[in-house]
C-alpha positions, -999 to 999 in steps of 0.1 A, spaced: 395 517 614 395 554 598 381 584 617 339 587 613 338 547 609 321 522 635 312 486 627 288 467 651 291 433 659 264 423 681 245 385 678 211 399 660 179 397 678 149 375 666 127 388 641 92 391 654 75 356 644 52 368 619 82 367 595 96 337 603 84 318 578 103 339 552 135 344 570 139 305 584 172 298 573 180 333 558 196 348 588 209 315 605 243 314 587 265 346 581 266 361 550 300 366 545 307 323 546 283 314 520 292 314 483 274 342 462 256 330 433 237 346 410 226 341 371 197 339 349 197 302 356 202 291 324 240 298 315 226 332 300 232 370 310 206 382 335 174 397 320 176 378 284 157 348 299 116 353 300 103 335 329 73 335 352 77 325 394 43 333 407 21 360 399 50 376 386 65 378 349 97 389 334 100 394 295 133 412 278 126 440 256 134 476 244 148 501 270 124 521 289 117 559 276 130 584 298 128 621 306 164 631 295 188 608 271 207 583 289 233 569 261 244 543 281 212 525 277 225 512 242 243 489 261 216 478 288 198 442 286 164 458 293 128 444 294 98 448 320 87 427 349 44 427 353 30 423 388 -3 425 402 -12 460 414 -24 453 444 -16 421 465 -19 425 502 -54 433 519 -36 441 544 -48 477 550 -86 468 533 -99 451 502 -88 447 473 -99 469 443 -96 466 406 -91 428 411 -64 416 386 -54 450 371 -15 442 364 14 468 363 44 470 343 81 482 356 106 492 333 143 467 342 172 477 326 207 456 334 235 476 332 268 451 326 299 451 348 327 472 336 347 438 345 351 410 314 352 384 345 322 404 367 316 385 400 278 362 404 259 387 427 246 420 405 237 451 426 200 458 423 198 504 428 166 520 449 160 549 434 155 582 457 123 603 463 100 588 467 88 592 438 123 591 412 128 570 383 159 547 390 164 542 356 170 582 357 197 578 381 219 554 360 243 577 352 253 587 386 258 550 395 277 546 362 295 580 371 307 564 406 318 529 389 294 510 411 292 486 380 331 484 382 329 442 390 289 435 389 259 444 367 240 468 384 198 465 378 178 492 376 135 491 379 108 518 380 93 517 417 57 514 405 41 543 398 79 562 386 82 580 353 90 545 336 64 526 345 31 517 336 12 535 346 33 562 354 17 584 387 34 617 382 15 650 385 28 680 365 3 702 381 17 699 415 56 705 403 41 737 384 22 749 416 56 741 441 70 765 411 43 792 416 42 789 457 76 805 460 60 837 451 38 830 479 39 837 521 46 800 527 28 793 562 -4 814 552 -38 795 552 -41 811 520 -14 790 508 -25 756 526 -56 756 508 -43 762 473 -16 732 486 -46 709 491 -61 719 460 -30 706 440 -32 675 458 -68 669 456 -61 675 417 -33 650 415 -53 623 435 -80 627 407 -58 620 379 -43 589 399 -78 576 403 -81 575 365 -56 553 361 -49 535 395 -56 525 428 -40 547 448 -36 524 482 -15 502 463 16 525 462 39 519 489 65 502 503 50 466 512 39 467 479 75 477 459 93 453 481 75 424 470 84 439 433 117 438 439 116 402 455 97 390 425 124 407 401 147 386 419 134 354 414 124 362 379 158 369 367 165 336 381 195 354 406 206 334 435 219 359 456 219 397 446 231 431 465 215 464 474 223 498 475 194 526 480 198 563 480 175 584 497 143 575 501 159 543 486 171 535 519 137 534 534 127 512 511 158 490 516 152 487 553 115 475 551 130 450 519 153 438 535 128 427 568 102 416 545 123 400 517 155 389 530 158 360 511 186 362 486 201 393 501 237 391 500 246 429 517 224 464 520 246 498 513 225 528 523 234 562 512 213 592 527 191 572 556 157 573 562 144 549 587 110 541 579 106 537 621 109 572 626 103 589 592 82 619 594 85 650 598 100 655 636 131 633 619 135 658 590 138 686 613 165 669 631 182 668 601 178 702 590 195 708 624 226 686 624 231 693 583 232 728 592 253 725 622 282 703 604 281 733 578 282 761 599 308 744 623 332 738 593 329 776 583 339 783 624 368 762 618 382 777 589 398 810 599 389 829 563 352 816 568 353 825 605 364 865 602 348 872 574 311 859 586 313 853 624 285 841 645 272 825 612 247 801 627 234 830 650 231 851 621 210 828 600 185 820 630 181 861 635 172 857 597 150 828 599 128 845 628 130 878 608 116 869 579 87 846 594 79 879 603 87 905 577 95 884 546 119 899 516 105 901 482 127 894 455 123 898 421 145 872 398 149 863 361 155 823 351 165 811 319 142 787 313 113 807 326 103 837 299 85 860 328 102 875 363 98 851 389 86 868 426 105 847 456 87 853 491 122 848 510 105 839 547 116 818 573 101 785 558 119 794 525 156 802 538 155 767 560 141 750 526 172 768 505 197 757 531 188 725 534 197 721 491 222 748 495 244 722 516 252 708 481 270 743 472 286 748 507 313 773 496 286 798 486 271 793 517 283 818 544 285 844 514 250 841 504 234 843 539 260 875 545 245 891 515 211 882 526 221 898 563 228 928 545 193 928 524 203 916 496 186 879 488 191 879 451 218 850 452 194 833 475 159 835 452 178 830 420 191 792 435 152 785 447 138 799 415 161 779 393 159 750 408 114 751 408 113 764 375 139 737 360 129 716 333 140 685 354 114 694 379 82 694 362 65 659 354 95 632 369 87 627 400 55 603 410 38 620 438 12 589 434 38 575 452 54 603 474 16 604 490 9 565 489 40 563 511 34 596 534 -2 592 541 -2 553 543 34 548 562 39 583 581 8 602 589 -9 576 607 20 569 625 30 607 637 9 631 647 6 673 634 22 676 675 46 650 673 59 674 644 55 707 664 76 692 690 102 679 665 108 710 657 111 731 688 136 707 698 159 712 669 151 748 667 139 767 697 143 799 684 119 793 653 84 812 653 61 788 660 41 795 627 70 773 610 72 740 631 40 722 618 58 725 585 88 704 586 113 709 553 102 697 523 69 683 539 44 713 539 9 708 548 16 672 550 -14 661 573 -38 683 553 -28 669 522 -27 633 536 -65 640 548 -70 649 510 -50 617 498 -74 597 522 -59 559 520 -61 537 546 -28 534 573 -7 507 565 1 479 594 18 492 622 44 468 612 52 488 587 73 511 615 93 484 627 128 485 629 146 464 610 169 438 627 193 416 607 225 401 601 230 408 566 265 431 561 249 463 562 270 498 551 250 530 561 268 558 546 259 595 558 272 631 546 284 651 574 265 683 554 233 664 548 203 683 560 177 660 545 181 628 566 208 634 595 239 615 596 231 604 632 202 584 615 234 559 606 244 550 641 202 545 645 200 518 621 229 501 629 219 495 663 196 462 648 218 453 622 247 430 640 267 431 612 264 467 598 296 492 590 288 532 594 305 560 580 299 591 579 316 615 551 328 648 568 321 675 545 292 663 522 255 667 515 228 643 510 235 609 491 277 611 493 275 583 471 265 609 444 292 638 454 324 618 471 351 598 450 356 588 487 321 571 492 324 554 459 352 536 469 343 530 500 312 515 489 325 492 456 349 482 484 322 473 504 303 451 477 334 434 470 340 426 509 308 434 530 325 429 562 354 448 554 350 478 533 385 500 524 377 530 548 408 549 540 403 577 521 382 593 554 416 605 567 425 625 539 393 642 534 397 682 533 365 704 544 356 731 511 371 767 509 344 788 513 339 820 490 350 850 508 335 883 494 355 912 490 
């Protein structure tokens, strides 16, 4: 077994008896011994077959639009599966009886002229992406090198119908970096965004209907309306979330899970995210120690970028920056909140790293605001991402579950040294209760933040780098899943899958034999050479 690997093998515990009627038999027999099987039931190539199971209906048809051309979709088998909005009343009544939805499928074919039975089904990040976005990087890291991969809209995504995006709010995160992040001021133009987006989503949905119970059922009924026996997941992300509560709600036909990036929907929040901001952070810094260049040229790095966190909460650094796609000079507020948000992305551009906080140390943020400014102001951010969603799953699925404290105290355990004007606002989760308040749906069951327990082959794949959900989150799941492989990628940011040649083998080895992916390529993993200025 290679270094940063550990497989579990414990008998699984029972699932709580309000699922047993859709698990009976699922979980009895290991995965591993039964044949996979999987087809349109007809002799034909998934997702050319119309067919109806349920309230559910799958017709093929003409790719999905999308925000940015995607040439491999000329040789997709596309077509759109319809579903009832809203099924459970679980967390009130039903609204808008009958009103049907429509999510974009598109079938990417194995790479393979013999592919094997069992396709891999992708959950897209976010919440909020479109997976049909993401099919390059899958295509990009071969994950259709023996299967078809399939691809849906999560409701409410860019390719569905309707679609919940909410430009307004992408163009305000654009315009807030010009702004003092933790100042009332700021919360209430935050909440006025939201309120904003809620009202559009109210034109053309019902917003309680957007969450996880909800998709996973999707996903179940795509399943059975492509006629596939058994199938394969892989999540990313927020994906992973998603996969966890699928695969405890929906196990049946589940041959193996990969998660890339994990986010356990037991303990997601914001106290977690913190926690990862910490350990991302840490793995970076500690590879800069370790690297003797890095190490005399920018010592004490980690104690020099808390001195700058508290600093700035304080007396924040104005910066003045030109984008190209943005005709006017952009003002960046570099404060505490927005150095730990750059960090946590920056993680993806670790050799810049130690240079750009240096600079910064020595006044200078300009490397700093021009990454935050370019990455707001980007085409690619405005309108894509369906923050019907994002809320329907934070203020339905988190809120209710974890309180403004719970997040205070997440914090000041990962970061004792922060002012205490930045813990209620966790990375990449401002003003979350206040806007939850604003998104006012009801809390979903408290089932919702179960763990999940199974004995499907499970890989959890972490970056050692990744600041958005913490590698440690890996060993946390696989505590419940008997049959479950982590690894952890030294080196890497968020989703490895995405960034690693490494994790792409590791996890098309994995499909191939879920109890016994090729770990080998850990050992001769080499940390990044860090720019040293002059």
């Amino acid at each position: 077994m290679s270094p940063g690997t550990t497989r579990s093998r414990r008998p699984a515990r029972r699932l709580p008896a309000t699922l047993a009627a859709t698990t009976a038999g699922a979980l009895v027999i290991g995965l591993a011994a039964m044949p996979a099987h999987a087809g349109s039931g007809t002799g034909s190539p998934i997702g050319t077959v119309a067919r109806t199971v349920g309230d559910a209906h799958f017709e093929p048809g003409p790719c999905p639009r999308t925000a940015d051309p995607i040439p491999d979709l000329a040789r997709a088998r596309c077509g759109t599966l319809t579903v009832p909005e809203k099924r459970s009343r679980a967390w009130g009544p039903r609204t808008h009886d009958g009103r049907r939805i429509t999510l974009a499928v598109a079938i990417m074919p194995a790479q393979s002229s013999s592919p094997a039975p069992d396709p891999i089904v992708w959950l897209a990040g976010g919440p909020g992406d479109d997976a049909v976005s993401e099919i390059p990087m899958a295509l990009a890291g071969d994950l259709n090198r023996d299967r078809d991969v399939i691809f849906m809209s999560q409701r409410g995504t860019y390719s569905a119908d309707p679609e919940l995006t909410c430009p307004n709010i992408d163009r305000f995160n654009a315009r807030a970096l010009g702004l003092v992040s933790n100042a009332q001021s700021t919360r209430r133009l935050h909440v006025e965004a939201t309120r904003a987006c809620r009202d559009r989503v109210d034109a053309k949905a019902d917003r309680s209907a957007y969450n996880d119970i909800e998709s996973s059922a999707d996903y179940d009924a795509l399943r059975r309306t492509l006629g596939v026996r058994k199938w394969n997941v892989f999540g990313i992300s927020y994906g992973t979330h998603l996969a966890l509560n699928y695969m405890r709600l929906h196990p049946k036909g589940i041959r193996s899970v990969g998660i890339d990036g994990i986010l356990p929907p037991s303990i997601a929040g914001g106290a977690v995210t913190w926690k990862a901001a910490r350990e991302g952070f840490d793995g970076l810094f500690r590879a800069c120690e370790e690297q003797p260049s890095c190490n005399t040229r920018y010592p004490d790095l980690k104690a020099t970028f808390l001195r700058l966190v508290s600093e700035l909460e304080a007396n924040p650094l104005t910066v003045t920056v030109t984008v190209p796609v943005h005709p006017e000079p952009v003002k960046v507020v570099l404060d505490g909140s927005q150095l730990v948000t750059w960090l946590t992305f920056a993680s993806h551009l670790a050799e810049g790293v130690p240079r750009s906080i240096d600079e910064l140390a020595h006044g200078d943020g300009q490397r700093i605001a021009e990454q935050l400014a370019g990455g707001k102001y980007s085409p690619q951010a405005i309108g894509r991402v369906s923050h019907g969603l994002v809320y329907g799953v934070f203020c339905s699925q988190w809120t209710p579950y974890e309180s403004r404290g719970d997040i205070i105290r997440g914090g000041r355990r990962a970061f004792p040294s922060f002012p205490e004007s930045m813990l209620p606002n966790a990375p990449q989760l401002a003003w979350l209760h206040d806007d939850c308040r604003a998104w006012d749906v009801p809390p979903a069951p408290p089932s919702v933040r179960d763990v999940t327990r199974s004995d499907i082959p499970t890989l959890a794949l972490s970056g050692g780098f990744d600041a958005q959900t913490a590698p440690s989150n890996g060993a946390y799941v696989a505590r419940t899943l008997s049959r479950s492989t982590t690894v952890t990628v030294p080196y890497v940011a968020h989703v490895v899958f995405a960034d690693s040649r490494c994790a792409q083998t590791i996890t098309t080895s994995f499909f191939a034999r879920p109890t016994a992916p090729d770990t080998s390529c850990l050992a001769g993993l080499q940390p990044p050479r860090f720019e040293i200025a002059p």
